[in-house]
ROZADO-158560 format. One record per residue: chain; x, y, z of N, C-alpha, C in turn; residue in three letters. Coordinates in Angstrom, 1 decimal, always signed. Last residue first. Layout:
["A", [X, Y, Z], [X, Y, Z], [X, Y, Z], "ALA"] ...
END
This chain:
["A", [+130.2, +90.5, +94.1], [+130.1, +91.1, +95.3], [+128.7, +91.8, +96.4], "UNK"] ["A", [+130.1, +87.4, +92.8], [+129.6, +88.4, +93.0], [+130.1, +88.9, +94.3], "UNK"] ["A", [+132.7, +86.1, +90.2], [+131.8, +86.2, +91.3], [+131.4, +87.3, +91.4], "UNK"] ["A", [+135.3, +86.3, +88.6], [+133.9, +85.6, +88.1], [+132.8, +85.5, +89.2], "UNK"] ["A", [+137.0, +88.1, +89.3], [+137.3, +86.9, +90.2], [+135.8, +86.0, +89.8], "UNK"] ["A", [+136.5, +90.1, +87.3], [+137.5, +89.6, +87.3], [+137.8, +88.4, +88.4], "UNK"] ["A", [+133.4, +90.3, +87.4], [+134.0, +89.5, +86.1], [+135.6, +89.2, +87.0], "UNK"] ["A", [+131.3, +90.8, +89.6], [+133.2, +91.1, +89.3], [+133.4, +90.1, +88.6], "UNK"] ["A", [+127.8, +92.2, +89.7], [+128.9, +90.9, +89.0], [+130.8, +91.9, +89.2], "UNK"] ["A", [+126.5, +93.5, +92.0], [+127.4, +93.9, +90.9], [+127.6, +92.5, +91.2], "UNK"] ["A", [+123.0, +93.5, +93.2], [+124.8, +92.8, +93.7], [+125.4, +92.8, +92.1], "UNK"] ["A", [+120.8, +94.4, +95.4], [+121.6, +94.4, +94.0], [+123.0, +93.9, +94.1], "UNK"] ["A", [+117.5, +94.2, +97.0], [+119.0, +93.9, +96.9], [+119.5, +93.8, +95.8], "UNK"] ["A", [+114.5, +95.5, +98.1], [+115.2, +94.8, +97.2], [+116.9, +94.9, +97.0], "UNK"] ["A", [+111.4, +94.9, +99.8], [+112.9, +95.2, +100.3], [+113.4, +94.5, +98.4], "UNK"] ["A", [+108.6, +96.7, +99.8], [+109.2, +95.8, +99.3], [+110.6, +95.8, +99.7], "UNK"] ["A", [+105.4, +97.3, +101.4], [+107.2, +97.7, +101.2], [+107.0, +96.1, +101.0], "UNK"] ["A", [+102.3, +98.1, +100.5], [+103.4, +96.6, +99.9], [+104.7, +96.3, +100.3], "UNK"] ["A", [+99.2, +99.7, +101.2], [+100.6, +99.7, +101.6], [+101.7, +98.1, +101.4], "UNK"] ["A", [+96.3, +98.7, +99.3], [+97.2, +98.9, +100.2], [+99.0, +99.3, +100.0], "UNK"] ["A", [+95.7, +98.2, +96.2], [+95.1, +99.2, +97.4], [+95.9, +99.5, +98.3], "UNK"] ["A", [+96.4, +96.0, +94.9], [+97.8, +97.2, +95.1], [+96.7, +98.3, +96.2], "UNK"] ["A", [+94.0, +94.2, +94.3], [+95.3, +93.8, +94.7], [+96.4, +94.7, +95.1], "UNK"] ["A", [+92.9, +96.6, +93.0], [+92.3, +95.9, +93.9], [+93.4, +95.2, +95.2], "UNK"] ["A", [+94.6, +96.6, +90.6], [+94.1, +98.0, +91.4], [+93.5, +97.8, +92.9], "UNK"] ["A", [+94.2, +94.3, +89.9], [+95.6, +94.4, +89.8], [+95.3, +95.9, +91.0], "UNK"] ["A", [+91.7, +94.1, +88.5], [+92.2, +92.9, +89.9], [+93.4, +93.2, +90.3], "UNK"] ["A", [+89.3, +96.7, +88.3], [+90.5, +95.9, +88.0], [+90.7, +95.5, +89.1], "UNK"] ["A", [+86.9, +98.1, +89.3], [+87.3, +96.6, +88.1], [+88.1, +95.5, +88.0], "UNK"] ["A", [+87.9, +100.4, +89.5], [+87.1, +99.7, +90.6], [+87.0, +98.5, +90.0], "UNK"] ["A", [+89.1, +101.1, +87.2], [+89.8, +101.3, +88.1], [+89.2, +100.7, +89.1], "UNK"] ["A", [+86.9, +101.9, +85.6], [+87.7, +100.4, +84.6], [+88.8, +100.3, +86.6], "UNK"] ["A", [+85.2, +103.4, +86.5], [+84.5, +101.9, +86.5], [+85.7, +101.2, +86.2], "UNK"] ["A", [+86.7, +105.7, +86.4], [+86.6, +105.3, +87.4], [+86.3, +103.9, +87.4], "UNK"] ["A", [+86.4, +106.1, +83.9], [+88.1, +105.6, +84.3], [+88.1, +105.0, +85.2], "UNK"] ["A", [+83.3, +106.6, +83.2], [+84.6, +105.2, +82.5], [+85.8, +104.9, +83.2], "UNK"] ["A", [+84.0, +109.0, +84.1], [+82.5, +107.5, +85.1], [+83.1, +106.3, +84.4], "UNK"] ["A", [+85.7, +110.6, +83.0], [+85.5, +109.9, +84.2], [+84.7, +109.3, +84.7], "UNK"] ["A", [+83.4, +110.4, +80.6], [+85.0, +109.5, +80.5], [+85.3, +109.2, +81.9], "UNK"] ["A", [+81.1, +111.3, +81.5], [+81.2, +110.1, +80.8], [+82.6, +109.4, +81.0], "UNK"] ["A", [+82.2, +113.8, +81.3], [+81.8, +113.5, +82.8], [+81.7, +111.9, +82.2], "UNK"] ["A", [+82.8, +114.9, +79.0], [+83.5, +114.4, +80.1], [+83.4, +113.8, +81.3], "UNK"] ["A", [+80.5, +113.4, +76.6], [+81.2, +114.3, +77.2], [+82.7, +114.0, +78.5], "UNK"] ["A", [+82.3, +111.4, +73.9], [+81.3, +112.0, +75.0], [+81.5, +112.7, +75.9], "UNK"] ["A", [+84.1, +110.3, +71.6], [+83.2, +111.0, +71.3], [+81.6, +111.4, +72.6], "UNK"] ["A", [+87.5, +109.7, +73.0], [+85.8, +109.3, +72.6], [+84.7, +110.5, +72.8], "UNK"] ["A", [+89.8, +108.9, +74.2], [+89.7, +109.6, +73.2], [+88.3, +108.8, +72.9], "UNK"] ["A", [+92.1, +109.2, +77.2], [+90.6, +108.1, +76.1], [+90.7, +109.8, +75.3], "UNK"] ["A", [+95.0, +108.4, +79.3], [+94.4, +109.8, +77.9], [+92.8, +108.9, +77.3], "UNK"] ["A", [+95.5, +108.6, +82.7], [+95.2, +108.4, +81.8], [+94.2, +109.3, +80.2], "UNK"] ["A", [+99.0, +108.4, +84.2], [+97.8, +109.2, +83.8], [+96.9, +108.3, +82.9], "UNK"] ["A", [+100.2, +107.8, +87.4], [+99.8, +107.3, +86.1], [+98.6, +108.3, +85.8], "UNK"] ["A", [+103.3, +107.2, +89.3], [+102.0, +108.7, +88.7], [+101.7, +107.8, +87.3], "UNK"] ["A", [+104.4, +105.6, +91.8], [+103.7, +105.6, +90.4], [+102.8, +106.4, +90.1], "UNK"] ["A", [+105.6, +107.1, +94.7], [+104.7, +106.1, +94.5], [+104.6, +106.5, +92.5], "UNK"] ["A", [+109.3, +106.4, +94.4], [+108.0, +107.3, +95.0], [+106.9, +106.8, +94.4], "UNK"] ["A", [+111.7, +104.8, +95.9], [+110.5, +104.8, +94.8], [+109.6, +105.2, +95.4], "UNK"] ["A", [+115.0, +104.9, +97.1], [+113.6, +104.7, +97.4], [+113.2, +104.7, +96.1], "UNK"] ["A", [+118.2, +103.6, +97.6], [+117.4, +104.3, +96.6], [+115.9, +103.6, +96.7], "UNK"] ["A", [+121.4, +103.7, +99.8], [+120.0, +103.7, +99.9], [+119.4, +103.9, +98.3], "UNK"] ["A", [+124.4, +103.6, +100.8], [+123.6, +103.7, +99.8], [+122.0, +103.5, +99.2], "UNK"] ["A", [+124.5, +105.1, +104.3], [+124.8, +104.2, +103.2], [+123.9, +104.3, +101.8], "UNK"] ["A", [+125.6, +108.4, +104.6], [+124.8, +107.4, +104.8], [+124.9, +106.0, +103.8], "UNK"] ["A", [+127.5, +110.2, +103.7], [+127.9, +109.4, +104.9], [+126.9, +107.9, +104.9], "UNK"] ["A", [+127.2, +111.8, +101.6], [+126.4, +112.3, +103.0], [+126.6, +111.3, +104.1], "UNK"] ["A", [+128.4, +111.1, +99.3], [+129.2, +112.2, +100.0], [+128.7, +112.1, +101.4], "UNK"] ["A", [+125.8, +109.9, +97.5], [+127.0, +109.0, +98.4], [+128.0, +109.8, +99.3], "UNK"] ["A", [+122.7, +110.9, +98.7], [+123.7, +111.5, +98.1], [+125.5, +111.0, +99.2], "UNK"] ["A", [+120.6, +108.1, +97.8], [+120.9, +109.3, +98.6], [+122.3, +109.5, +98.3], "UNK"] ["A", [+118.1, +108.3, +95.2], [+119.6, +107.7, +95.7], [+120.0, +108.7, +96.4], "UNK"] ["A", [+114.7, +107.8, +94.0], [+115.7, +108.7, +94.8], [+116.9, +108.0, +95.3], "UNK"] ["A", [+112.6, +107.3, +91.2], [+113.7, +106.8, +92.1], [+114.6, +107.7, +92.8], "UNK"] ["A", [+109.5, +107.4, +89.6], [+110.7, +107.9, +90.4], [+111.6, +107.7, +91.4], "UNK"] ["A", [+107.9, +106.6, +86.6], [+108.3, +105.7, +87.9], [+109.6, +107.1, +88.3], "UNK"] ["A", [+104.8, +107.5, +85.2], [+106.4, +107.9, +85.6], [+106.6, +107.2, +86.7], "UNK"] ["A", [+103.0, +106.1, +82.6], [+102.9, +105.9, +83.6], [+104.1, +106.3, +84.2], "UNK"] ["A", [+99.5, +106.5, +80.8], [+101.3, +107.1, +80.6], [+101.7, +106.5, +82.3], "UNK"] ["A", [+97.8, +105.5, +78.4], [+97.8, +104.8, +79.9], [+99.7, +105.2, +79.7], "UNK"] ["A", [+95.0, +105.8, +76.0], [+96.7, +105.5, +76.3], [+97.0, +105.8, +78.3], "UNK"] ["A", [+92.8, +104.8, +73.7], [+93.1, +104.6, +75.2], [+94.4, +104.5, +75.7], "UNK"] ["A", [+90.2, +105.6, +71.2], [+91.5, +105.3, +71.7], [+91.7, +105.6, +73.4], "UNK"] ["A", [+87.3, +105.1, +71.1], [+88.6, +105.5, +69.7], [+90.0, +104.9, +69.8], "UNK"] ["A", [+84.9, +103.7, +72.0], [+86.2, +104.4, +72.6], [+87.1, +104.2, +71.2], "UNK"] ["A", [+82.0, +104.6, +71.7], [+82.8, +104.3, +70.8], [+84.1, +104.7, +71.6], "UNK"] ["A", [+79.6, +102.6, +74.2], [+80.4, +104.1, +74.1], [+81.4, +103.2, +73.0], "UNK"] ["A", [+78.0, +100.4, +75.4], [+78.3, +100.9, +73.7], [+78.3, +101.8, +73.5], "UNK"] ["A", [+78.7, +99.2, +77.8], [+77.8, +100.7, +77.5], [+77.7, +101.2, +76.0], "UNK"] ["A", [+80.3, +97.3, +76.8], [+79.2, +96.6, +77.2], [+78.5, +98.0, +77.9], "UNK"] ["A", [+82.7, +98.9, +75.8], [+81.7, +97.7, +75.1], [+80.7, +97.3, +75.4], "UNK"] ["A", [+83.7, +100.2, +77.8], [+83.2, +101.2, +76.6], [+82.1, +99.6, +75.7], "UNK"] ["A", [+84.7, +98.3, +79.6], [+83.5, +98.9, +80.0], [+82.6, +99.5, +78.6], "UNK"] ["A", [+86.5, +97.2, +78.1], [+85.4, +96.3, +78.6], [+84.4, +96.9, +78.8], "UNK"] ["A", [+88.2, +99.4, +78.0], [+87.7, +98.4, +76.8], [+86.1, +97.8, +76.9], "UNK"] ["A", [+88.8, +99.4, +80.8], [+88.1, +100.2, +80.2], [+87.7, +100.2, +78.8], "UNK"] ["A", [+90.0, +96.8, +81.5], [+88.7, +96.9, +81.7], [+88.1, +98.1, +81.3], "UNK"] ["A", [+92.1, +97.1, +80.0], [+91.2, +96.0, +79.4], [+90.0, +96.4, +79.9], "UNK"] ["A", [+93.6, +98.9, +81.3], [+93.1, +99.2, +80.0], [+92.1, +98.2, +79.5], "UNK"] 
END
């Protein structure tokens, strides 16, 4: 969002407004099926809304520039697995399982 900020400023496009929706989805395989407890993450759907007075083709040449910009978009280009582990608290022996 900052760089599309950035961009509308330094093209002195009036950006009104800029909302950034983003769904995370998680799959847990089904505990009946034998397999162990597994839960993936499907990749992040993000949308984005501007609100400004130009055409369209303008806004995407904006999304696109704030998206080729960014250090975070740059940094996540590629493929990341991540391993992650959970461990319930048992209050009743004050440890973890």
């Amino acid at each position: 969002m900052t760089q599309l900020g950035r961009f509308a400023h330094i093209t002195k496009k009036e950006l009104k407004a800029c909302r950034i929706v983003q769904d995370s989805v998680f799959h847990r395989a089904d505990p009946t099926s034998g397999q162990p407890r597994q839960t993936t993450a499907a990749p992040v759907d993000t949308g984005v809304f501007l609100t400004l007075d130009e055409p369209d083709e303008e806004a995407r040449k904006m999304v696109v520039m704030g998206e080729r910009t960014c250090f975070l978009h740059a940094a996540m280009r590629g493929s990341h697995p991540s391993q992650v582990h959970i461990a319930r608290s048992n209050h009743a022996n004050g440890g973890f399982k």
